[in-house]
C-alpha positions in Angstrom: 108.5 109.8 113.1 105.6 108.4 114.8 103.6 105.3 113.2 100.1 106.0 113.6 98.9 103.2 112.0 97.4 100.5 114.6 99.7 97.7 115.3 99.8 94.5 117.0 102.5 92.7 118.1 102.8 88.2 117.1 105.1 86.0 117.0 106.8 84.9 114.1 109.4 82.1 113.5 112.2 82.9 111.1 115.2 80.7 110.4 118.4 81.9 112.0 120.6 82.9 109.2 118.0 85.7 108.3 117.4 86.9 111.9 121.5 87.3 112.0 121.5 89.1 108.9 118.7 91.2 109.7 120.0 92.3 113.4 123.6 93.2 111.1 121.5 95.2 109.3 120.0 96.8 112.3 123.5 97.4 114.0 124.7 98.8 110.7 121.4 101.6 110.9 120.2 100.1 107.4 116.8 99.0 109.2 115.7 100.8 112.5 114.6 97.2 114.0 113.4 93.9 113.2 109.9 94.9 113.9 110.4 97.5 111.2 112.4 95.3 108.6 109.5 92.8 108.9 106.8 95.1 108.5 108.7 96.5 105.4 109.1 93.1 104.3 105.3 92.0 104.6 104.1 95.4 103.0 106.2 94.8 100.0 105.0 91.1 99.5 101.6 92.2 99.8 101.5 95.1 97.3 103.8 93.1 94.5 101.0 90.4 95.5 98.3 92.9 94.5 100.1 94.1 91.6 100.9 90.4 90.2 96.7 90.0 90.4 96.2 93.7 88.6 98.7 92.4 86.0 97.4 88.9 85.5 93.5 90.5 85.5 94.5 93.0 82.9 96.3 90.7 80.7 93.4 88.2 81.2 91.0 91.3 80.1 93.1 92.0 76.6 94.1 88.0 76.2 91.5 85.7 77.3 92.1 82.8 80.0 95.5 81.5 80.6 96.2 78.5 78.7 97.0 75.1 81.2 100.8 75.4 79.9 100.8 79.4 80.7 99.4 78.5 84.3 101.9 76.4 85.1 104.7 78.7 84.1 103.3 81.1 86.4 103.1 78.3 88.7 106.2 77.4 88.4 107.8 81.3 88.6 105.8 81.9 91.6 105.3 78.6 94.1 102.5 78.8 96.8 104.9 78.5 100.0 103.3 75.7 101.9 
């Protein structure tokens, strides 16, 4: 299957327990390569991003604001990675 999707290729740093266990995965023909696990990886963060905000808009829409003590749980559940 060809990609047609425009790509671009970066550099990423990764620590090197995970790049071990994703080449196993790629010698085991779970992932076809890195490039691909990583891609998969970054769509999947970025659509369960979009649907945390469609959830959170939605129960803002039938709730009201979050409460201070309601935005730190969520805070809490879900850190910022600095």
């Amino acid at each position: 299957m060809v990609n047609s999707m425009a790509t671009r290729k970066i550099t990423i740093t990764v620590e090197e327990n995970d790049l071990a266990r994703i080449r196993e995965m790629v010698q085991a023909g779970t992932v076809k390569s890195v490039s691909g696990f990583v891609q998969r990886a970054v769509t999947r963060s970025l659509d369960a991003d979009r649907l945390l905000d469609e959830y959170l808009a939605a129960v803002v829409a039938e709730g009201g604001p979050l409460t201070e003590s309601e935005t730190a749980w969520l805070d809490e559940l879900f850190p910022i990675p600095q």
